[in-house]
C-alpha positions in Angstrom: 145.3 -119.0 -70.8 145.9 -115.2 -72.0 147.1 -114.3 -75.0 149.0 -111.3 -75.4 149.1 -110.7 -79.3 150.3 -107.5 -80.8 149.5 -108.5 -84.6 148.9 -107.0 -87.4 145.4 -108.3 -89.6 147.3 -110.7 -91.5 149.6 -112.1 -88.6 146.0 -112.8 -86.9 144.8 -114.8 -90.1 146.8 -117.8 -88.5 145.7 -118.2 -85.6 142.4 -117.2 -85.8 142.1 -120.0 -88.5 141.9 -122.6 -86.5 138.6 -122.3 -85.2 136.0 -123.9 -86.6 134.2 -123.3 -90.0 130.5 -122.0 -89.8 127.1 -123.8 -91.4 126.0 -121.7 -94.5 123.1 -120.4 -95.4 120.3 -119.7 -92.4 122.2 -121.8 -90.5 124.3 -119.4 -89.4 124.2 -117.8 -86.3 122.1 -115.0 -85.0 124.5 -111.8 -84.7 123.4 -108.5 -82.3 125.1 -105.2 -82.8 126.0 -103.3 -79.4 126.5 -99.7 -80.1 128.6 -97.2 -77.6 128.4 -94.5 -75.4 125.7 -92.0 -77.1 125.7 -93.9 -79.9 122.9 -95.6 -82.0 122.2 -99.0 -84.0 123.0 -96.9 -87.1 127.0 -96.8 -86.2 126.8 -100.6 -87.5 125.4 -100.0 -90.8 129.1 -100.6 -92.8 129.5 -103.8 -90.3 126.6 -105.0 -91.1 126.4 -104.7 -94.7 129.9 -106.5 -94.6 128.8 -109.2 -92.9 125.6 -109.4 -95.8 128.3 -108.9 -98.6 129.6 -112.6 -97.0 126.8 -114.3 -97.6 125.3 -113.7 -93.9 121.3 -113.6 -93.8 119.9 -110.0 -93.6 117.4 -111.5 -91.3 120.2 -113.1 -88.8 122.1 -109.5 -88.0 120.2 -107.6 -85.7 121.7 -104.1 -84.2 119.9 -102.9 -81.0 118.9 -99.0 -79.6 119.5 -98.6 -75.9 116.4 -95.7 -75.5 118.8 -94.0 -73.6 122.3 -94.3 -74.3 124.4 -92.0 -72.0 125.9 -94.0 -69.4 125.2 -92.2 -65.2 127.6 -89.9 -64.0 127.5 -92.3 -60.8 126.2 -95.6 -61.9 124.2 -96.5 -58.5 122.1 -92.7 -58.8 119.3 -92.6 -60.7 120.1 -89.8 -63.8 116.8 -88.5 -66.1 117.7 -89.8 -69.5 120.6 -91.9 -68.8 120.9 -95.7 -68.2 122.8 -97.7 -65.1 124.9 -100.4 -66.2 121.6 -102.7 -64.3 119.7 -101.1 -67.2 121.8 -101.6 -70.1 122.6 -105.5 -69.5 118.6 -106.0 -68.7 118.1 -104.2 -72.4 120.3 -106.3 -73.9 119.3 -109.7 -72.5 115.9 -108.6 -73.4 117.3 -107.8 -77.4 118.6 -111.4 -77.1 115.7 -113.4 -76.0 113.8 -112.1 -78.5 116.5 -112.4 -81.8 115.8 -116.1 -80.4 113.0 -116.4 -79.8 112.2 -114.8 -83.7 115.3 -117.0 -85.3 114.6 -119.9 -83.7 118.5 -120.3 -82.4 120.1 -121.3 -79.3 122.8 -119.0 -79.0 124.0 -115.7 -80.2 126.8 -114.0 -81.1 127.6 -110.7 -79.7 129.3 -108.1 -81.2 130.0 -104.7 -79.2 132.2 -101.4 -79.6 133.0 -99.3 -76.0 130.7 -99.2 -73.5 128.8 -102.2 -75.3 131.1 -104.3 -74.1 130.3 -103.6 -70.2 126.6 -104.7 -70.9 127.9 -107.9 -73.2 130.1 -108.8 -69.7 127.4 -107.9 -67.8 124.9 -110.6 -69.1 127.4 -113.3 -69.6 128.8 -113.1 -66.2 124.9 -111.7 -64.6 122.1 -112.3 -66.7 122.4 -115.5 -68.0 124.4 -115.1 -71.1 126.8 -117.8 -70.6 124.0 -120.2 -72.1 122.8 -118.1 -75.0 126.2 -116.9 -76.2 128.6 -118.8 -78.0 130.8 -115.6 -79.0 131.8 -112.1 -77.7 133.5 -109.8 -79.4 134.8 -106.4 -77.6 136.3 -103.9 -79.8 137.8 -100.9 -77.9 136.0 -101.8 -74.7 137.4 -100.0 -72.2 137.9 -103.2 -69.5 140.1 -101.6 -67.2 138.2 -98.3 -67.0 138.8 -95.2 -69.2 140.9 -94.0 -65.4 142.2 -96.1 -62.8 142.3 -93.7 -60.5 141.9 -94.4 -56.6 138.9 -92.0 -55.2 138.1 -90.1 -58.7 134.9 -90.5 -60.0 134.9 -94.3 -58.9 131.0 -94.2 -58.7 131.7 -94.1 -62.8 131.4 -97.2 -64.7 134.1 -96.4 -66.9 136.5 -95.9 -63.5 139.0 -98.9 -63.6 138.6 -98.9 -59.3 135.0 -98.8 -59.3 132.7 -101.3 -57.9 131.3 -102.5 -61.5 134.2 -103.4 -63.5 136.2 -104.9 -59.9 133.4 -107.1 -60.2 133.7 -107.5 -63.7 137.1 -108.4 -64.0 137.5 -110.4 -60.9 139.6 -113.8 -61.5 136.6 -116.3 -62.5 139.6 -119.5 -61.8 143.0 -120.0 -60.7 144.2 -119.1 -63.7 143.4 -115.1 -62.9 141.1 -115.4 -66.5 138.6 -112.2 -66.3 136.6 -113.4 -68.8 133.4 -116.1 -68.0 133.1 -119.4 -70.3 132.1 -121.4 -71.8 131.4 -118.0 -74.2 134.5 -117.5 -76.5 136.0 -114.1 -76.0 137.9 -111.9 -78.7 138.7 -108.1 -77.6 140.0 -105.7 -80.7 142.3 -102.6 -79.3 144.3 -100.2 -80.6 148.2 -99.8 -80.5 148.1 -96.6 -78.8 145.2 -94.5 -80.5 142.3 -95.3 -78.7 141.5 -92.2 -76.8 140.1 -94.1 -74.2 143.0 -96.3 -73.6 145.9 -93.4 -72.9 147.9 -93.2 -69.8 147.7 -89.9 -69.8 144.2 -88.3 -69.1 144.4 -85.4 -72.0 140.7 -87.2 -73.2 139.2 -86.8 -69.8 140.4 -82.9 -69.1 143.0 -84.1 -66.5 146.5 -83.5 -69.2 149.2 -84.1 -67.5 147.6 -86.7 -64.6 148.2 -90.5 -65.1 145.0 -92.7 -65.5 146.7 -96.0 -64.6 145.3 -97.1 -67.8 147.4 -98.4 -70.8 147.4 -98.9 -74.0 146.2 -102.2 -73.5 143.3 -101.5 -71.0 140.7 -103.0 -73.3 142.4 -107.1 -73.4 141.7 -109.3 -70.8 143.1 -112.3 -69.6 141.7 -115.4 -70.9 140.4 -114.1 -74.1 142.0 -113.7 -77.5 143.1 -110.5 -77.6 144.4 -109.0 -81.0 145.9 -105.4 -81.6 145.1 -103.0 -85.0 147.9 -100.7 -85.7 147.0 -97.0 -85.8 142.9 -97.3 -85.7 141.5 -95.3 -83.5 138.2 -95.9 -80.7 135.8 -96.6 -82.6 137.6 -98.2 -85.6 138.4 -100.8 -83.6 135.0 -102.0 -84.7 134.1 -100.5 -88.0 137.2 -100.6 -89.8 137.8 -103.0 -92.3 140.7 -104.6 -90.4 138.2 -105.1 -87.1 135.7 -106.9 -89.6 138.0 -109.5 -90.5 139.0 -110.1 -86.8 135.7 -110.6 -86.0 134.3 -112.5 -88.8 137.6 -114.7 -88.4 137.0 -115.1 -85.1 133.7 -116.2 -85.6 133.8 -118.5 -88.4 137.5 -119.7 -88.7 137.9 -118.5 -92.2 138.9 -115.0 -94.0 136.1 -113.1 -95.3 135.8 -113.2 -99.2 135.7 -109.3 -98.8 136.0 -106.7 -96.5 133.8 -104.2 -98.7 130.0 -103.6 -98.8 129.4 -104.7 -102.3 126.7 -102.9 -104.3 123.3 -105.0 -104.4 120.4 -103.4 -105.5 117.4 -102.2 -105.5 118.5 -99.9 -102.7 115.7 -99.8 -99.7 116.9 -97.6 -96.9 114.5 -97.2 -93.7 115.5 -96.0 -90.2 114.4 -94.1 -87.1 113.9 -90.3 -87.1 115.1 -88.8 -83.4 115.9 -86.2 -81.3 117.6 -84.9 -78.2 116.8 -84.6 -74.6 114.5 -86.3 -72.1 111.2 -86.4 -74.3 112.5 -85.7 -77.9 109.2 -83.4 -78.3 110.1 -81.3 -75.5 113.0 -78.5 -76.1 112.8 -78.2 -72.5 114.2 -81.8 -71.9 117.8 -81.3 -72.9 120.2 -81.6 -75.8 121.7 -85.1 -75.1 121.4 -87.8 -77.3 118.7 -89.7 -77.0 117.5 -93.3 -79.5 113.8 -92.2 -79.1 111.0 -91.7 -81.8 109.9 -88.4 -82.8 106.6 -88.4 -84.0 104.9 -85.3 -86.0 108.3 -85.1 -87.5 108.5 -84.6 -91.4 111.0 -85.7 -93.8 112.0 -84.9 -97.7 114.6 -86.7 -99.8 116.4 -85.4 -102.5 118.9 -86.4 -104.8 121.7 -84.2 -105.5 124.3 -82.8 -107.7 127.9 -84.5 -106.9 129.7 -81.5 -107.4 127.5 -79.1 -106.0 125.2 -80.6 -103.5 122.3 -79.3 -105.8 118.8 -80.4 -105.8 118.0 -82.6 -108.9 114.7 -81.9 -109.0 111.7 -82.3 -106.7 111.6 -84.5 -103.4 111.7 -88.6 -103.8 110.0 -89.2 -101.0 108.1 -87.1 -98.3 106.4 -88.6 -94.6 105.5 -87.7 -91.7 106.8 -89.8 -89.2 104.3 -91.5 -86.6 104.7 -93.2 -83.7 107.4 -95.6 -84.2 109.3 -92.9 -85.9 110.1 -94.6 -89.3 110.8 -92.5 -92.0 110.8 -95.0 -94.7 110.7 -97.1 -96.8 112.5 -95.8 -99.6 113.7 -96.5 -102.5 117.0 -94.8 -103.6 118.3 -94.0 -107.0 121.5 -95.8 -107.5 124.8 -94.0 -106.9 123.6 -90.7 -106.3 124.1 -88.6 -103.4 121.1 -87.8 -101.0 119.7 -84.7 -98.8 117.6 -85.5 -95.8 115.5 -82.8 -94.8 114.1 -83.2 -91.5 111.7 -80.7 -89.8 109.9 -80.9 -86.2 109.0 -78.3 -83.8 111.6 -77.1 -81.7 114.4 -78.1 -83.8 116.2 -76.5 -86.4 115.5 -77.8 -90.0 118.2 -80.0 -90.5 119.9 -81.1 -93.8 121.5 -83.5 -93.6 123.7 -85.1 -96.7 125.4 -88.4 -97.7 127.3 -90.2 -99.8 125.4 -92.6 -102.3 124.1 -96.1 -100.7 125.9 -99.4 -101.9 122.9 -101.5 -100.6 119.7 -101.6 -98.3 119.4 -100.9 -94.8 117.0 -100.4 -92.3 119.7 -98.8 -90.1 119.8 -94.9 -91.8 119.1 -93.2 -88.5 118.5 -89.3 -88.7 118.4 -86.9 -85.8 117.0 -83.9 -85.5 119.6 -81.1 -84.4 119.1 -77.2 -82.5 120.9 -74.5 -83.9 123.3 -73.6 -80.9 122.9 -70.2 -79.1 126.6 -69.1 -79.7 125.6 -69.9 -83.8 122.2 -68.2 -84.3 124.0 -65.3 -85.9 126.4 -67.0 -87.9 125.6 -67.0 -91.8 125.6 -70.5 -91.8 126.6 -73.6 -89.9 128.0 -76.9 -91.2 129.0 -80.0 -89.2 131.2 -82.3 -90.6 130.7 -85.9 -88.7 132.8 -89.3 -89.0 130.1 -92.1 -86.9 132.6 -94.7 -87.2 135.5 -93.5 -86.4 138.0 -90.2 -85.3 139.9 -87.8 -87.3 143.7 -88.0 -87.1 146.1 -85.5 -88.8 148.9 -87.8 -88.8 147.1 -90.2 -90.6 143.9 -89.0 -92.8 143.5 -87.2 -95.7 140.9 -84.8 -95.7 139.4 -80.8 -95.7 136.4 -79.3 -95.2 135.4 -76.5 -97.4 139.6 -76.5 -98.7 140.5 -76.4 -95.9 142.2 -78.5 -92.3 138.9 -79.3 -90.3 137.9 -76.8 -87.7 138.7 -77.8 -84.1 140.9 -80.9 -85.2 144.5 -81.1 -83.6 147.8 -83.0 -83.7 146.8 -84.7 -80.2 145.8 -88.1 -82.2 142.5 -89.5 -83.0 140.1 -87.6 -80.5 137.1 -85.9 -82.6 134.9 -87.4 -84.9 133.4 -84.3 -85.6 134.0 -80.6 -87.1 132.0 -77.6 -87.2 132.2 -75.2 -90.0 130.7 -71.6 -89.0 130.3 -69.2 -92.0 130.1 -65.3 -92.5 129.5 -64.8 -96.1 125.5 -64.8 -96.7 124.5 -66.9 -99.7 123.8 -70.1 -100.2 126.4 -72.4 -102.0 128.4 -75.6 -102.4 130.4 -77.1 -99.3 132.9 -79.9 -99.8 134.1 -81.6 -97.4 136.6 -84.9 -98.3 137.9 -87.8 -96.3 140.5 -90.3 -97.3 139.1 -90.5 -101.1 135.2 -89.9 -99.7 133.8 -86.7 -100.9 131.0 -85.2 -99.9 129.2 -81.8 -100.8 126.7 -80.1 -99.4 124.8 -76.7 -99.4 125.5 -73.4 -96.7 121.8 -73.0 -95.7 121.2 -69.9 -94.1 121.1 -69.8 -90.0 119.0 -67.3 -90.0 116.4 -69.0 -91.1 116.3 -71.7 -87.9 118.6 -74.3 -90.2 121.8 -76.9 -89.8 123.6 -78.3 -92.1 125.5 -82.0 -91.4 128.2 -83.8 -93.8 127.6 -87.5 -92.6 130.5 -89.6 -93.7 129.8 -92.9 -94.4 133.6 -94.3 -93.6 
C-alpha cells in the first residue's frame, strides 16, 4: 500500500522507527553509492563519511563510477561516450556482485540520487536484484520522467511516455504498486524545488509548455515515500535531512549525528580525470567522463585561509599511472588545500577546497579546458556546489563580494558559477556559501590556466 507523506525530517522519525534495528559492528550491511547524470562516486563523499561518523565500517560503503555517465539522447541508439539504460543496470549488478563477493554478504543496500535510481529499478525488477537487495533508497529520482510528454523525445529515458520507465513503473500486483519486492523501497523528493520534478519545463528549454510531471514525480506507489521541504535535486541525497531518511530507513533508529565528525590522521586518495571520449584525446569531446588519465601530474599545497596563498612548497607531487590515482596523501589538519593538476591538452587547473574532516578515497579531480569564448579573459574562476543547487531565496552566499554570476530567482537550477576577470594580476578570490568560505587565487588565462572553488556542502 502507498504512502503519500508530505513530512518534514522529524515528522518522518515516527514512522520510520518502526523498522527494525540493524547488527553493529561488521555486521552491518554492505551499502553502494549510485551517483547521477554526469556525476561521479565523489558526489557521495559527505554521505559517506556520515554514514562512518555512525559507526558504519569504512570497508562496508562502497560508491561506484559508471565509465561513462551521460545517459543516450535515445536510449535504444548507440551514442560514443554515453551509456543505455541496458548498460548502466549491467554496471551496477556487476558493482554488486562483487561488494559481495569481497564482504562476504547476501544482500545490499542501495543507495542512489537521479538517474541512479533508473539503474537501482532496473536490476531489482531485470537483473536479479530482488535477491541481493534488501533496501533501495531513491532520492530525487525522476520516476515519472523529467517530461511526460506524448511524442517528445520519448526515445529518452528520462521521458515519463517512453518505453523504459512504462516498463518500469508498470503495476507489479493488483494493488497498482510500481515498485518490485520483496526489496524495501524509500524515495526522498522535494516539495517543489527539484528542478527535475516541475510542471512547467523552464529546466528543459521548453518555459511555458507543461511536462505532465509534478512535484511529486519522483514517489511511487508502494514505497515509502517522504518529502524535504525546500532542498533542491540533488539535496535530496546529500543534505543532512536526506541522511537521516535514509539511515532511518535503513536501520529503524535516528542517527547519533548528521555531521562528518573529524577523525584523523586525514588520508585522502581519488581518481584524476578528464573529458571526452578518450580523456587523452582533446579531439574526443568535453563531456564528462569517470575515466583515468594517465601521464597526468598533480601538486598539493596547503594554503593561506584568507588569501588562498601557498604555505610553502608542494606536500605531495605524482604522476598519475594507469589507474589514475593521485594518492595517497596525507593532509595537514584543518587547513585549506590547492590541487594543481597538469596534462596535455588541458588547461592547468587549480583547483581549491575547504579543509578535510576525515579520510576518503573519494577526492575525485578533473582536468578542465579553458573555453574558447575565455582564452582572453584575465582570469577565469568557477564556483561549483557537487551536492547540491544554488537558490537565492534560500542561500547565503557571493563570490568575489558579490551575487554569483549566472544565478537567478528561478529556484534551485545551477550548481555552478563562473567568475570571468579583466583586471591582470594575480590575487585572492572568496567565494562563501551558507557559513562555508572558501578562497582561492585569479591565475592568469593567458597562461593556459582555470581556476575551480569546490564547495564541499
Amino acid at each position: 500500500m502507498q504512502r503519500r507523506l508530505a513530512l518534514s525530517l522529524l515528522a518522518s522519525a515516527a514512522l520510520l522507527g518502526a523498522c527494525a534495528h540493524p547488527p553493529a559492528g561488521t555486521d552491518r550491511p554492505p551499502v553502494v553509492f549510485v551517483h547521477g547524470n554526469g556525476d561521479s562516486a565523489s558526489i557521495w563523499q559527505t554521505t559517506v563519511w556520515r554514514f562512518e561518523s555512525n559507526g558504519w565500517p569504512r570497508e562496508r560503503l562502497h560508491a561506484i563510477d559508471l565509465p561513462y555517465p551521460l545517459a543516450r539522447d535515445d536510449d535504444a541508439k548507440p551514442q560514443p561516450g554515453r551509456s543505455s539504460t541496458a548498460e548502466h543496470m549491467a554496471f551496477l549488478k556487476a558493482e554488486v556482485e562483487r561488494v559481495l563477493q569481497r564482504t562476504g554478504a547476501k544482500q545490499v543496500v542501495l543507495v542512489a540520487n537521479s538517474r541512479g535510481g533508473y539503474a537501482v529499478r532496473n536490476y531489482v525488477q531485470n537483473g536479479g536484484g530482488a535477491a541481493t537487495v534488501s533496501h533501495a533508497v531513491l532520492g530525487g529520482t525522476p520516476n515519472h520522467g523529467v517530461w511526460a510528454i506524448p511524442g517528445f523525445r520519448e526515445g529518452n529515458e528520462f521521458s515519463g511516455t517512453g518505453p523504459f520507465l512504462r516498463a518500469l513503473n508498470a503495476p507489479k500486483n493488483a494493488a497498482g504498486d510500481e515498485v518490485s519486492g520483496p526489496v524495501q523501497w524509500l524515495t526522498l523528493r522535494s516539495d517543489n524545488n527539484d528542478k527535475f520534478a516541475q510542471p512547467d519545463g523552464l529546466w528543459i528549454g521548453a518555459r511555458g509548455t507543461a511536462t505532465n510531471v509534478g512535484f511529486d514525480g519522483p514517489a511511487l506507489k508502494g514505497a515509502t515515500n517522504v518529502v524535504l521541504p525546500r532542498v533542491d535535486h540533488r539535496e535530496t541525497s546529500f543534505s543532512p535531512a536526506a541522511f537521516e531518511a535514509t539511515y532511518r530507513f535503513i536501520t529503524g533508529r535516528a542517527p547519533q549525528t548528521t555531521e562528518a565528525v573529524a577523525a584523523g590522521p586525514v588520508v585522502l586518495d581519488g581518481q584524476l580525470t578528464g573529458l571526452g571520449l578518450t580523456p587523452t584525446d582533446p579531439a574526443s569531446g568535453n563531456y564528462a567522463n569517470n575515466l583515468p588519465l594517465p601521464g597526468a601530474q598533480i601538486e598539493v599545497y596547503a594554503v593561506d585561509p584568507a588569501t588562498g596563498e601557498r604555505r610553502g612548497a608542494a606536500l605531495h607531487r605524482k604522476t598519475v599511472g594507469a589507474d589514475g590515482r593521485w594518492g595517497p596523501f596525507t593532509a595537514p589538519a584543518g587547513t585549506p588545500l590547492e590541487f594543481v593538476l597538469s596534462a596535455a591538452g588541458y588547461a592547468t587547473t587549480h583547483i581549491y577546497r575547504s579543509p578535510f574532516p576525515r579520510s576518503s578515497a573519494l577526492i575525485h579531480l578533473r582536468a578542465e579546458r579553458l573555453a574558447d569564448a575565455d582564452k582572453t579573459a584575465a582570469s577565469v574562476l568557477t564556483l561549483t556546489r557537487p551536492r547540491g543547487y544554488f537558490d537565492l531565496a534560500r542561500d547565503r552566499m557571493a563570490l568575489d563580494g558579490r551575487p554569483l554570476p549566472g544565478v537567478g530567482p528561478g529556484g534551485a537550477g545551477v550548481s555552478s558559477a563562473k567568475l570571468v576577470l579583466r583586471e591582470t594580476g594575480v590575487r585572492a578570490v572568496t567565494a562563501e556559501f551558507n557559513g562555508e568560505r572558501l578562497v582561492g587565487r585569479s591565475w592568469p588565462a593567458a597562461e593556459n590556466r582555470v581556476v575551480v572553488l569546490e564547495l564541499t556542502n
